[in-house]
C-alpha positions in Angstrom: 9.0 1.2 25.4 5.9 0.7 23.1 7.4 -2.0 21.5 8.4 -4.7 24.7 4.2 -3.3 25.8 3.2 -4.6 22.5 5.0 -7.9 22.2 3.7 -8.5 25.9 -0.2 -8.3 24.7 -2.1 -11.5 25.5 -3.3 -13.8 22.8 -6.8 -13.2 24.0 -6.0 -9.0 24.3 -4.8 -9.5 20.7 -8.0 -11.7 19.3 -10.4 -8.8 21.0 -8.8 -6.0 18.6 -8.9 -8.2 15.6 -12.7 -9.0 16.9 -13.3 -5.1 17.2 -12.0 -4.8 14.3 -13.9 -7.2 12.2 -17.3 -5.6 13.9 -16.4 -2.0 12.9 -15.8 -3.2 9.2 -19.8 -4.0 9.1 -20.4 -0.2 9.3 -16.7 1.3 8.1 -15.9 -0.6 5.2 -17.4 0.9 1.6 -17.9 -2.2 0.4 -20.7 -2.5 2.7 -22.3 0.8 2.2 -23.2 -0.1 -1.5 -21.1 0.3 -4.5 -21.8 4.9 -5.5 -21.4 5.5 -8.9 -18.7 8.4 -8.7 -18.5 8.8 -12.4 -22.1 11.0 -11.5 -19.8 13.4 -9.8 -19.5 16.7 -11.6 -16.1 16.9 -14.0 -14.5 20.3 -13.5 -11.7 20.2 -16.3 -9.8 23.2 -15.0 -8.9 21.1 -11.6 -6.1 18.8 -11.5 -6.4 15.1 -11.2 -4.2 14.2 -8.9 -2.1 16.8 -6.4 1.1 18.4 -7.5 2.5 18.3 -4.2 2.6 14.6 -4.4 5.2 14.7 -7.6 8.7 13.4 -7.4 9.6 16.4 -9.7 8.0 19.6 -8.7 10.5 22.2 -7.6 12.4 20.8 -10.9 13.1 23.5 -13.8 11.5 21.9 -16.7 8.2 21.5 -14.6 8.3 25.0 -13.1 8.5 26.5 -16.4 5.7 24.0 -18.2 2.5 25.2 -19.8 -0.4 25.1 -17.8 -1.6 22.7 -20.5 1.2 20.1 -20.0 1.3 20.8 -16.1 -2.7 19.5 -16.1 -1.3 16.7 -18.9 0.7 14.9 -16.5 -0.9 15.3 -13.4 -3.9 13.5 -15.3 -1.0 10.4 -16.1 -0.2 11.0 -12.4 -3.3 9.5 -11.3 -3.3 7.0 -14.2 0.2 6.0 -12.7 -0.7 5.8 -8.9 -4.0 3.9 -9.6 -2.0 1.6 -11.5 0.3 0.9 -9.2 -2.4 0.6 -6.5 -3.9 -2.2 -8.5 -0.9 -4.2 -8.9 -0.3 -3.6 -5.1 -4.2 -4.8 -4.0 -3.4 -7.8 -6.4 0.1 -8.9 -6.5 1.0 -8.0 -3.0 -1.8 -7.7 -0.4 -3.9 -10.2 -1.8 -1.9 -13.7 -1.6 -0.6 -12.0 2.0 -4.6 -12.5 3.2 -5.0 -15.5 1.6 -2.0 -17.2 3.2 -3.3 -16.1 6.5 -7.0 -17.0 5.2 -5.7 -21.0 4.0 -3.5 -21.4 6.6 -3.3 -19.6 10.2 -0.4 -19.9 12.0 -0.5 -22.9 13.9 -1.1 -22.8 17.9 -2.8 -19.5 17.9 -5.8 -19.1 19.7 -7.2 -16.4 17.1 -7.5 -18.1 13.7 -11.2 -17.6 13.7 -10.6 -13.6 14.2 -7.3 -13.5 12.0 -9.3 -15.4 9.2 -12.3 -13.0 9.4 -10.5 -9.4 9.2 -8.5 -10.9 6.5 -11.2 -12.2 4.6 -12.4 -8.8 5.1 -9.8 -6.9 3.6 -9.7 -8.9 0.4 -13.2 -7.8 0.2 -12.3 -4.6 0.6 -9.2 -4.6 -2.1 -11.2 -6.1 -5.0 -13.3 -3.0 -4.2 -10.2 -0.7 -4.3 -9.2 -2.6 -7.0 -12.6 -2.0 -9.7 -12.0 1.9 -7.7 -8.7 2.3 -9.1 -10.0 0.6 -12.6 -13.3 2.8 -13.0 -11.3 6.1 -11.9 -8.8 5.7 -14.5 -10.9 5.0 -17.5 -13.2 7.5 -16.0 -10.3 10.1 -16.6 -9.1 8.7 -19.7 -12.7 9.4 -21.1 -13.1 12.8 -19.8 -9.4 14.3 -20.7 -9.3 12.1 -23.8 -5.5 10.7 -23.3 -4.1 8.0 -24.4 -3.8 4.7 -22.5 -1.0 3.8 -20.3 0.0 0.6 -20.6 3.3 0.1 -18.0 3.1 -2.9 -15.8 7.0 -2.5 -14.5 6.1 -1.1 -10.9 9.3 -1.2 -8.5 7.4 -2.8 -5.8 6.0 -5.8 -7.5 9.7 -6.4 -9.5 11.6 -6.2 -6.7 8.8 -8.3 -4.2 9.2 -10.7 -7.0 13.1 -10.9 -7.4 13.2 -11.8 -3.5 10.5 -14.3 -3.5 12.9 -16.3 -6.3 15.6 -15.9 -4.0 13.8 -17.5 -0.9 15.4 -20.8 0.0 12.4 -21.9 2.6 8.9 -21.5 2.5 9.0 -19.8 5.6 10.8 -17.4 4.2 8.6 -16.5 1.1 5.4 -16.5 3.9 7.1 -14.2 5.9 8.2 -12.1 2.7 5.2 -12.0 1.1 3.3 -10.7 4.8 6.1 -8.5 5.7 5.8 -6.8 2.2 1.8 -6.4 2.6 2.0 -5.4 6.0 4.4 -2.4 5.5 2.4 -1.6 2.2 -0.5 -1.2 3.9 1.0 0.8 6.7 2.6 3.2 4.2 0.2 3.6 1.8 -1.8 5.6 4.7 0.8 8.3 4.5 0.4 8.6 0.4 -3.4 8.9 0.3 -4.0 10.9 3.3 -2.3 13.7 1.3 -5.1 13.6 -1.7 -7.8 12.6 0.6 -7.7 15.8 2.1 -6.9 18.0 -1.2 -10.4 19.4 -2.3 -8.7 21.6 -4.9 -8.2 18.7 -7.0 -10.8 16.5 -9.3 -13.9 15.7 -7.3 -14.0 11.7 -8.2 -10.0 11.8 -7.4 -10.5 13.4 -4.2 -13.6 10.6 -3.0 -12.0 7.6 -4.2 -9.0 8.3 -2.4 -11.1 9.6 0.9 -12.9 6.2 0.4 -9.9 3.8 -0.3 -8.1 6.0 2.8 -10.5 5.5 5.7 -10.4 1.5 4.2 -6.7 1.8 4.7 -6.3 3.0 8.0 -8.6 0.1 9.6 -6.1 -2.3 7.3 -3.0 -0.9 8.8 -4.3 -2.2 12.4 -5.7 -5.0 11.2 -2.1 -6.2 9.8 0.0 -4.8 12.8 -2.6 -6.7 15.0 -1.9 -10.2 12.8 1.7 -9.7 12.6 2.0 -9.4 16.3 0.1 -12.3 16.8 2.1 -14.6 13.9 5.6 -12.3 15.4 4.9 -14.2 18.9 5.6 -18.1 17.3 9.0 -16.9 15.5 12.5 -17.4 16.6 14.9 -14.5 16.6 16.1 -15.4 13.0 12.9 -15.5 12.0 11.9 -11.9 13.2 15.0 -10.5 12.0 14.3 -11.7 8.6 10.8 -10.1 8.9 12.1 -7.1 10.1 14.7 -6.2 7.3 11.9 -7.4 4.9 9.9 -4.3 6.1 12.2 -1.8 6.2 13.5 -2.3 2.7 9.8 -2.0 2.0 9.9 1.3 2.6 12.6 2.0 -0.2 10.7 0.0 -2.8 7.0 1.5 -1.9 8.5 5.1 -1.9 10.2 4.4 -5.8 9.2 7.3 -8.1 8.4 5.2 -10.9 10.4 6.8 -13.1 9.8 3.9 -15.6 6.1 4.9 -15.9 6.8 8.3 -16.0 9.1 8.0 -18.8 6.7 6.5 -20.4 3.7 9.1 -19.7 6.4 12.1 -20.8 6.7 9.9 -24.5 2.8 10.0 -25.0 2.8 13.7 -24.2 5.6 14.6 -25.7 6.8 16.6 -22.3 9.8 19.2 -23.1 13.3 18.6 -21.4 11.7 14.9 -20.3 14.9 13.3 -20.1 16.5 16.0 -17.7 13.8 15.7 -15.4 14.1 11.4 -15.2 17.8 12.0 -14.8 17.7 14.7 -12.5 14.9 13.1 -10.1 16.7 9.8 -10.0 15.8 8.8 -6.5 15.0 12.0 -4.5 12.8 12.7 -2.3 11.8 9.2 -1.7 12.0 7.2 1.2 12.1 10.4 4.0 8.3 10.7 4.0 7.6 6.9 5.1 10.5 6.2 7.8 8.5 7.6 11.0 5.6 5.3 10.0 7.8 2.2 9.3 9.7 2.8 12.5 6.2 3.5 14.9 4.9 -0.2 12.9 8.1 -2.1 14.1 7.4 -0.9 17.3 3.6 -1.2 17.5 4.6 -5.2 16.6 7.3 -5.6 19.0 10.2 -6.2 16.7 12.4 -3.8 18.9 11.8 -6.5 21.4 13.2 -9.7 22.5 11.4 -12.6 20.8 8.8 -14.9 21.9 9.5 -18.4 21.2 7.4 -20.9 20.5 7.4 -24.5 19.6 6.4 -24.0 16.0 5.7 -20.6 13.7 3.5 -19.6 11.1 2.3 -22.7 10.4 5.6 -24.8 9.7 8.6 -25.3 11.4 11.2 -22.4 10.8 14.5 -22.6 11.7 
């Protein structure tokens, strides 16, 4: 099985990918190919802003039978909503993951150098995703002349907080806090890969998402490649906790925010709003993330018997 090949990989097999890894950042990452101005791109206002396909509520009647007008409305908040949400995920949720790796590496490893380097490396990268997601919004609130958003509420971060309060151990808010950012950045591949190859939408839509993609997909190895290092010091409790942490990830990443898109309906003033919030609910959510959830807990060997060691990730768990 992939997963017991995984869980078998050396520590030294293990610090040579993270080491790969950190050299291909030097010529992959963007924040290393200078900071491009994408507001210089040309604005086409009869292309949508973000693509339709991606919308909890497409095949509903009240969206079907919108005005073109309305339809190009709220597919401008739909970007305004899923760069939002990016930037509370890049701050709130990936951020203190790499900086708990970055302060303190799991004890007895042989690859803190490498697992402190890609990690300081992708918080470079998400305080570049981050002022993305910032200048891309206003850049569309500017050119379509909407009114702000302001909705902070996001699923993800509410619910990564409620089980953080409900951690009895630090090990366990460690190992909630990495298993949250490691699925997030697995799944969030899935999500952009969709707009990052749409050309029929907004050109500065479709290049900050190519641009945060290609960022994305080096992150999703380089947190597989961490948590099967960290996974190898844990007891079975300890990887079953981290497991189920991860798959309920899946549920909260794939919410549809209907919270913010209540909101986004009120400053439009969208017709038969409330049918569509109450008709979504939570449809169509979590099917589009499973297979990549399920090929992650495999790629880290949690289908796998657990290696044991004397102490994990940095304290003593038990």
């Amino acid at each position: 099985m992939a997963g017991d090949n995984t869980v078998q990989l050396e520590e030294g097999s293990v610090g040579q990918m993270l080491s790969k890894l950190s050299a291909l950042w030097k010529s992959r990452a963007a924040v290393n190919a200078g900071m491009r101005d994408y507001s210089l791109l040309d604005f086409n206002p009869a292309k949508s802003d973000f693509s339709e396909e991606l919308l909890p509520f497409k095949h509903h009647p009240a969206w079907q039978v919108a005005s073109d007008e309305m339809k190009s409305k709220c597919l401008s908040y739909a970007w305004i909503i899923y760069n939002l949400k990016t930037i509370y995920i890049e701050s709130n949720v990936v951020t203190p993951a790499c900086e708990d790796v970055i302060k303190s590496p799991p004890v007895g490893s042989r690859n803190r150098p490498a697992l402190q380097s890609v990690m300081v490396e992708s918080l470079l990268d998400e305080a570049l995703h981050t002022k993305m997601s910032v200048d891309a919004c206003n850049y569309i609130y500017a050119m379509r002349g909407i009114e702000y958003l302001d909705f902070t509420d996001f699923n993800l971060v509410t619910w990564r907080n409620s089980l953080l309060a409900g951690c009895n151990a630090e090990w366990e808010r460690r190992l909630t806090r990495f298993g949250i950012a490691c699925a997030s950045e697995t799944l969030i591949t899935d999500y952009l890969k969709v707009m990052a190859e749409d050309r029929q939408i907004q050109s500065i839509c479709h290049e900050v998402t190519s641009t945060h993609a290609r960022d994305e997909w080096s992150h999703s190895s380089v947190f597989s490649f961490a948590a099967i290092d960290i996974l190898r010091g844990l007891s079975e409790r300890e990887r079953k906790y981290f497991k189920s942490v991860v798959l309920k990830t899946v549920e909260m990443f794939a919410n549809n925010e209907l919270g913010a898109w209540q909101a986004a309906f009120s400053l439009i003033k969208f017709p038969d709003a409330d049918a569509i919030i109450h008709d979504t609910g939570s449809s169509n959510e979590v099917g589009i993330y499973m297979d990549s959830v399920e090929r992650l807990i495999e790629r880290v060997g949690l289908n796998a018997p657990a290696v044991v060691r004397s102490q994990a990730f940095n304290t003593s768990m038990g």
